[in-house]
C-alpha positions, 0 to 999 in steps of 0.5 A, a space after each residue: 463488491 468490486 474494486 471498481 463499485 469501491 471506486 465509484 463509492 469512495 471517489 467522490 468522498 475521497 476527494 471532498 475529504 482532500 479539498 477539505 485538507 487543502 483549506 483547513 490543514 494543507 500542511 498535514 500528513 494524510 494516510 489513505 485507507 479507503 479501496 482501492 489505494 492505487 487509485 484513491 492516492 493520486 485522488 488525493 494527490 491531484 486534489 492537493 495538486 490542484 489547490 497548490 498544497 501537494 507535498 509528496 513526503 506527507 501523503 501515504 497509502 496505508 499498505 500494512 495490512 499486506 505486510 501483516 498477512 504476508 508475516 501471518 501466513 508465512 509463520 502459518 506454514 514455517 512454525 515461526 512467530 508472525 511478530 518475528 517474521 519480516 516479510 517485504 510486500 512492495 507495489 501496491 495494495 490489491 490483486 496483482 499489484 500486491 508483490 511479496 519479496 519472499 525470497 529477502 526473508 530468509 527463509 527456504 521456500 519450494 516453488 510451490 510453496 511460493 507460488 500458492 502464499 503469493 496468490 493467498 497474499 495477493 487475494 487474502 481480502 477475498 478470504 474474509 468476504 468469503 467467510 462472511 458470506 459477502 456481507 462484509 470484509 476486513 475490519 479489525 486486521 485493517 484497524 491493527 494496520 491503520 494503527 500500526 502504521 499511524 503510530 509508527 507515523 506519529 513516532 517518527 514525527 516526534 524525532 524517533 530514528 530509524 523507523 521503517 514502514 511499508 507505504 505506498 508514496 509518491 516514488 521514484 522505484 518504479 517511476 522509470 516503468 510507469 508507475 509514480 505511485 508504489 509501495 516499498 519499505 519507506 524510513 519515516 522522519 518529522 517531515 514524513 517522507 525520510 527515505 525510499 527504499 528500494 526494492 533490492 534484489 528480486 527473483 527471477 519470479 518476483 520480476 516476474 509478479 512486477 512484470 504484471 503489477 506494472 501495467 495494472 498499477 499504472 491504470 489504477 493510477 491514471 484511474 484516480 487522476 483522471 477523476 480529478 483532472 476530468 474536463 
């Protein structure tokens, strides 16, 4: 299944279910799972938009799983513990979109090395539909990231400081390229949205990955906005 078969089964849920928030509880923090994030994000946001509810600092795509596998495959490679290894995966949630910061880990990397867990990150979805003979794709990784995220949503509700997830939010670090929506490190707070993060120093190669997520975020954005806002 394509992005775009995700797209045109889940649109149309997607949005039902932001109507649905709208009337019955327009003050609550909404995380979005459903493929294709970059694109079914702004669907809720525009739905929201439209009934007058929309609050940025409440609504999240739930990009953990990326972070979860950057962390796995890297200690795969180094030796070191995956729960110890901290790996900053910006931009959005597929393909290209999906940029690994591999160079503020701390850890030396060759060129090659870089190159080829970029593109198993980026594509790591593909390797489970592959294992399943495309009869399905990743479930219990993206339950542990759901659940990951969601806790550390509700801790920070409840008055925890300091806590620090990937999220992809309605952000002003690529705003000035295009692209409203991107995932950075996100601080959480009781009102949601405490503290965007921004990217930090890049390599020359990691401005290079977000060179090509841009264009493509962009239309992933434009994607769901216009399902939405269509005549």
């Amino acid at each position: 299944m394509t992005r775009d078969d995700l797209f045109n089964t889940n649109a149309n849920i997607v949005q039902s279910i932001g109507q649905a928030i709208a009337k019955h509880a327009p003050k609550a923090h909404v995380l979005v799972i459903a493929n294709p994030v970059n694109s079914t994000v702004p669907i809720i946001a525009e739905t929201l938009k439209k009934a007058g509810v929309f609050d940025p600092r409440r609504i999240f795509g739930v990009t953990t799983l990326d972070v979860v596998r950057a962390s796995t495959f890297v200690s795969e490679i180094k030796g070191t513990d995956a729960e110890k290894t901290k790996v900053t995966v910006v931009g959005g949630h597929s393909g290209v979109t999906i940029i690994p910061l591999l160079s503020q880990t701390g850890i030396k990397f060759s060129q090659e090395e870089i190159e080829k867990l970029t593109h198993r990150i980026q594509y790591g979805g593909d390797e489970v539909v592959k294992a399943k003979d495309g009869l399905g794709s990743a479930t219990l990784s993206m339950a542990q990231a759901g659940a990951r995220f969601t806790n550390s949503l509700l801790e920070a509700l409840e008055g925890k400081k300091g806590v620090v997830e990937p999220t992809y939010v309605y952000s002003p670090v690529a705003a000035p390229d295009g692209a409203a929506w991107f995932s950075t490190n996100v601080e959480l707070g009781v009102n949601g949205v405490e503290k965007i993060h921004p990217l930090g120093a890049l390599s020359d190669y990691e401005k290079k990955l977000y060179a090509e997520a841009i264009p493509e975020l962009q239309k992933n954005i434009k994607k769901g906005e216009q399902h939405v806002n269509k005549a």
